[in-house]
C-alpha positions in Angstrom: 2.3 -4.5 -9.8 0.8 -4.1 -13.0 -0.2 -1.2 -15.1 -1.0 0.8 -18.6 0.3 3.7 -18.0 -0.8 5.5 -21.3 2.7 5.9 -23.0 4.3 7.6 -20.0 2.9 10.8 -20.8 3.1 11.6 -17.1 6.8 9.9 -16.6 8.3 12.0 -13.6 4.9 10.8 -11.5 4.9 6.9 -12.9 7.9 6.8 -11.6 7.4 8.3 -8.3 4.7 5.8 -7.7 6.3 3.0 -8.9 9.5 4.0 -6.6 7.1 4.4 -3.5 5.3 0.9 -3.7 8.7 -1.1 -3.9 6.9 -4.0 -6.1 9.5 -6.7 -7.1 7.5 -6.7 -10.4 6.2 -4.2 -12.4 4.0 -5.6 -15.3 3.5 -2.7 -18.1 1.4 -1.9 -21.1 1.5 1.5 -23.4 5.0 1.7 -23.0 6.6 4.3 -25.4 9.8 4.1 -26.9 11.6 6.9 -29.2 8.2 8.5 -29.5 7.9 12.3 -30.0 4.5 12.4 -27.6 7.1 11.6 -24.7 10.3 13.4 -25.2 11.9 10.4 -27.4 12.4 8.4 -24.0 12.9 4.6 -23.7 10.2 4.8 -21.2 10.9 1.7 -20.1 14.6 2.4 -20.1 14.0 5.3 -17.8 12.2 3.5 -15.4 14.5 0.6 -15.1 17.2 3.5 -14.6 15.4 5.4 -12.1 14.5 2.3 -9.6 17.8 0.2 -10.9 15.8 -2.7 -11.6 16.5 -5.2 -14.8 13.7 -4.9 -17.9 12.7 -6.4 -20.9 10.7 -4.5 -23.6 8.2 -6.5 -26.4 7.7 -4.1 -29.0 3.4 -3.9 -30.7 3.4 -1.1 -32.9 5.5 0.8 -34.6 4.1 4.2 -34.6 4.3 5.7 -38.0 3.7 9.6 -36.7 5.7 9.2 -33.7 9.3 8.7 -35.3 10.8 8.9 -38.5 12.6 6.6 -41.4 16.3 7.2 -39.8 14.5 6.9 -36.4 11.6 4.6 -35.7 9.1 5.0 -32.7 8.0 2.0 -31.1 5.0 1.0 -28.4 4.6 -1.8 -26.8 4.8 -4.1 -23.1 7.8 -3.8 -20.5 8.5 -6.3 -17.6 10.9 -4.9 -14.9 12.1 -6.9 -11.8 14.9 -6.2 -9.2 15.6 -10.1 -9.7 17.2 -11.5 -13.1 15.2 -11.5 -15.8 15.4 -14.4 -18.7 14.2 -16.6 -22.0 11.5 -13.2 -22.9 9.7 -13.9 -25.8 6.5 -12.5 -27.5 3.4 -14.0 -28.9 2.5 -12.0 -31.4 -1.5 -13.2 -31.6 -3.0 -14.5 -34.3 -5.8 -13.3 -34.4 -5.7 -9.4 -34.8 -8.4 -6.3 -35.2 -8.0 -4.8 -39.1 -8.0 -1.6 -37.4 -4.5 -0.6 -37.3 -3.6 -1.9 -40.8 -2.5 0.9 -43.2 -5.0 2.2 -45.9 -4.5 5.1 -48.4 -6.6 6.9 -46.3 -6.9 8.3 -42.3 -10.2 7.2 -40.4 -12.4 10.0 -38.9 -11.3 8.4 -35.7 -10.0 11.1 -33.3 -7.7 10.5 -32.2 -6.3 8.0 -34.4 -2.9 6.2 -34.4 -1.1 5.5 -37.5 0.9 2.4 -36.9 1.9 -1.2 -38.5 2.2 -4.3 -35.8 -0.6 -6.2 -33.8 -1.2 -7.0 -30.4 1.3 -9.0 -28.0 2.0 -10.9 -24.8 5.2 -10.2 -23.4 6.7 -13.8 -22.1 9.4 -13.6 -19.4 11.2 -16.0 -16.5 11.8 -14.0 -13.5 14.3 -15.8 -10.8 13.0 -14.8 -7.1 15.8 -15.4 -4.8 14.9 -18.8 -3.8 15.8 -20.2 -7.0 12.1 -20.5 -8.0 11.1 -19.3 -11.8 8.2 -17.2 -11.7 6.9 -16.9 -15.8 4.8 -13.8 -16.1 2.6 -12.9 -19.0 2.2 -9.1 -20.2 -0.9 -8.5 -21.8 -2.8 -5.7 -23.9 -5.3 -7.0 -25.7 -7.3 -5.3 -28.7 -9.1 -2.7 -28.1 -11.0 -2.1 -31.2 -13.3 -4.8 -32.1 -15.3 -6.8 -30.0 -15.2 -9.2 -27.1 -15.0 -12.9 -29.1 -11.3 -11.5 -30.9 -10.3 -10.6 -27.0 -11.3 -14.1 -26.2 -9.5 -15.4 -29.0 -6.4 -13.5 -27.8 -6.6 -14.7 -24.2 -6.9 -18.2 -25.4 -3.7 -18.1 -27.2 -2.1 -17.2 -23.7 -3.7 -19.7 -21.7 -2.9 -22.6 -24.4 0.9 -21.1 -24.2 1.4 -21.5 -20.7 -0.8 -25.3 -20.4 1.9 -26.1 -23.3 4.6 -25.5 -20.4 3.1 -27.0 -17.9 1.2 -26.5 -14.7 4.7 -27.1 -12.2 5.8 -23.4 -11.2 4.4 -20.5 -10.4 2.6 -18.2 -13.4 1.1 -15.0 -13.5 -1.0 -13.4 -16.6 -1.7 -9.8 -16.0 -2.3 -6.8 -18.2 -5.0 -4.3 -19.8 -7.3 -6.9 -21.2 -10.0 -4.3 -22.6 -12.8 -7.1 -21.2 -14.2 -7.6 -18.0 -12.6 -11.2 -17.1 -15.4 -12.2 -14.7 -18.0 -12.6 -17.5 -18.9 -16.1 -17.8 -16.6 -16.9 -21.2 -13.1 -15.3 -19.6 -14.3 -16.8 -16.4 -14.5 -20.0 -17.9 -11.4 -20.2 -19.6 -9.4 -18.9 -17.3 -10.7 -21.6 -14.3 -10.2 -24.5 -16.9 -6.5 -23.5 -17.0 -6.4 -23.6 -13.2 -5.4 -20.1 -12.8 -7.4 -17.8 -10.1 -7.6 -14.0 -9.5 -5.6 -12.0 -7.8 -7.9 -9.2 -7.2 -10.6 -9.0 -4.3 -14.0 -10.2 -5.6 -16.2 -6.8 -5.9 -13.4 -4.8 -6.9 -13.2 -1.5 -7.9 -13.1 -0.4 -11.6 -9.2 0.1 -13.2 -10.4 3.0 -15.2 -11.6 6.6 -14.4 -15.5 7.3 -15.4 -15.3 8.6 -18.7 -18.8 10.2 -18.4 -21.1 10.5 -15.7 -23.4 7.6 -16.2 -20.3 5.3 -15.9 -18.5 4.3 -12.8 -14.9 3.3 -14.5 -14.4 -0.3 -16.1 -12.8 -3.5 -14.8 -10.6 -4.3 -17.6 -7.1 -4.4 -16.0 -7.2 -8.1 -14.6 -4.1 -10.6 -12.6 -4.4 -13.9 -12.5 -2.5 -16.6 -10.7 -1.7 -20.4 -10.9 1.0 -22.7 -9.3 2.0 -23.2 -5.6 1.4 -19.6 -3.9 -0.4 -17.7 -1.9 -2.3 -14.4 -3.2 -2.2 -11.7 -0.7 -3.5 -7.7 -0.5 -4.9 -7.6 -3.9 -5.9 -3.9 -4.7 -6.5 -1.3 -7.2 -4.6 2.2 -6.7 -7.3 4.4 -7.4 -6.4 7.7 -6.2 -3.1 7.7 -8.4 -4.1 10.3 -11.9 -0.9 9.1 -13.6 -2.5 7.2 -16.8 -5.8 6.7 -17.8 -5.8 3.5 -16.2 -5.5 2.7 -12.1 -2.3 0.5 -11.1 -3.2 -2.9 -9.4 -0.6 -4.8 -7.3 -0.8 -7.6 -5.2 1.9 -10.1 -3.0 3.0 -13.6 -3.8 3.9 -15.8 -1.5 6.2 -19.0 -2.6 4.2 -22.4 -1.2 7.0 -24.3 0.7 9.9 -25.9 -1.6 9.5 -23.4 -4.1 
C-alpha cells in the first residue's frame, strides 16, 4: 500500500485503515516526526507499534516552526513491512525547487512551511519469506515548481535502480505531484522496463479541491522484475489525508 497521509494529522484513523487492509507493505510520504502539528509523535514509530511491523524512516525537512533548537522536528518518507527490512538509504535529489530555502523574509504563501532539506526517495530491501529481496522506492517529489524538475527527480530514481540491475523484483511508488501517464513520465518509466500497478482509467488520488476539478492522479506504483500485478485500486472513500491510499498484490514469478 502506498500513501501521503498529510503528516498524520488524523493518526487514530491512518492507523485504523492501515490495520484493516493487512498490506505486507506500507509505502509512506508526509510522515511527521517530533512535530508540534501532531502531538510530537514519531508517526511512523506509532504506526510500526500499533500494527507490530518493522520500519525505516528517511528524513526531507526539518521543520523549523514545528520543533525547537534542543528538539528538532523532522518530515519526511517511512517504509513499514511485517518482513525484515535492510541496506535503507536515501537519495537526496539533485535537483531541488528554491522554494523551501531560507530567506530573511516569509512568502505570502499561506500556508507556508519554514524548513531546511530537499526532496527524497527513501531506498529499502524488504525480504518476503521466500528469501526473495523486494527493493522499494519511496517517493515525494516537488511540489512547488514545475513538471521538467519532477522529471528530473524521477530520472534520478530510475537511473538508481538500472544501476542495480534489472534481476529482482522493484517497486517505485509515492506522491509524485505529476500525472505519470503523460507522454514524458510514460516514456521514462517504460524505457526502464517498469509497468503500472494501477488499473488503466483510474480514479484520481486526490479529493476535488474545487468544483470544476475531479481530484488529480498524482500518487502513482510502478513495477518491474518477475511478478505478477494484481487488484490495483485507489481507496477513495477513506477522508484520512488529503490524499486517497492505493494498494495493490504482488505475486513472486516462480523461483523467486
Amino acid at each position: 500500500m502506498d500513501w501521503n497521509i498529510d503528516r498524520g494529522l488524523q493518526l487514530r484513523s491512518i492507523i485504523d485503515f492501515l490495520g484493516d487492509a493487512n498490506a505486507d507493505v506500507l509505502i509512506l510520504q508526509e510522515v511527521d516526526l517530533n512535530a508540534r502539528r501532531t502531538q510530537r509523535l514519531n508517526v511512523a514509530q506509532e504506526i510500526a507499534r500499533k500494527l507490530r511491523l518493522n520500519y525505516v524512516f528517511g528524513r526531507e525537512f526539518v521543520e523549523l516552526t514545528q520543533g525547537s533548537n534542543s528538539s528538532p522536528a523532522y518530515h519526511g518518507q517511512a517504509t513499514l513491512s511485517r518482513w525484515r527490512i535492510s541496506n535503507p538509504r536515501a537519495i537526496r535529489f539533485q535537483q531541488q525547487s528554491s522554494f523551501w530555502q531560507p530567506r530573511w523574509y516569509v512568502p505570502k504563501v499561506e500556508p507556508f512551511q519554514e524548513r531546511l532539506g530537499g526532496r527524497i526517495a527513501l531506498v529499502a530491501e524488504i525480504s518476503v519469506p521466500s528469501n526473495a529481496a523486494v527493493v522499494s522506492y519511496n517517493l515525494h517529489l516537488e511540489s512547488r515548481g514545475h513538471d521538467e524538475l519532477r522529471l528530473a527527480q524521477l530520472n534520478e530514481v530510475l537511473m538508481d535502480a538500472r544501476a542495480r540491475g534489472a534481476a529482482g523484483p522493484t517497486v517505485v511508488a509515492g506522491d509524485l505531484n505529476l500525472d505519470a501517464s503523460t507522454a514524458a513520465a510514460g516514456a521514462a518509466i517504460v524505457r526502464e522496463g517498469f509497468v503500472s500497478a494501477m488499473p488503466s482509467g483510474r480514479m484520481a488520488t486526490t479529493p476535488a479541491r474545487h468544483l470544476l476539478e475531479s481530484g488529480r492522479h498524482i500518487d502513482w506504483a510502478f513495477v518491474r522484475g518477475p511478478v505478477q500485478i494484481e487488484k490495483g485500486r485507489v481507496h477513495n472513500s477513506i477522508k484520512a489525508s488529503d490524499h486517497y491510499p492505493i494498494s495493490f498484490e504482488l505475486g513472486l514469478s516462480k523461483g523467486w
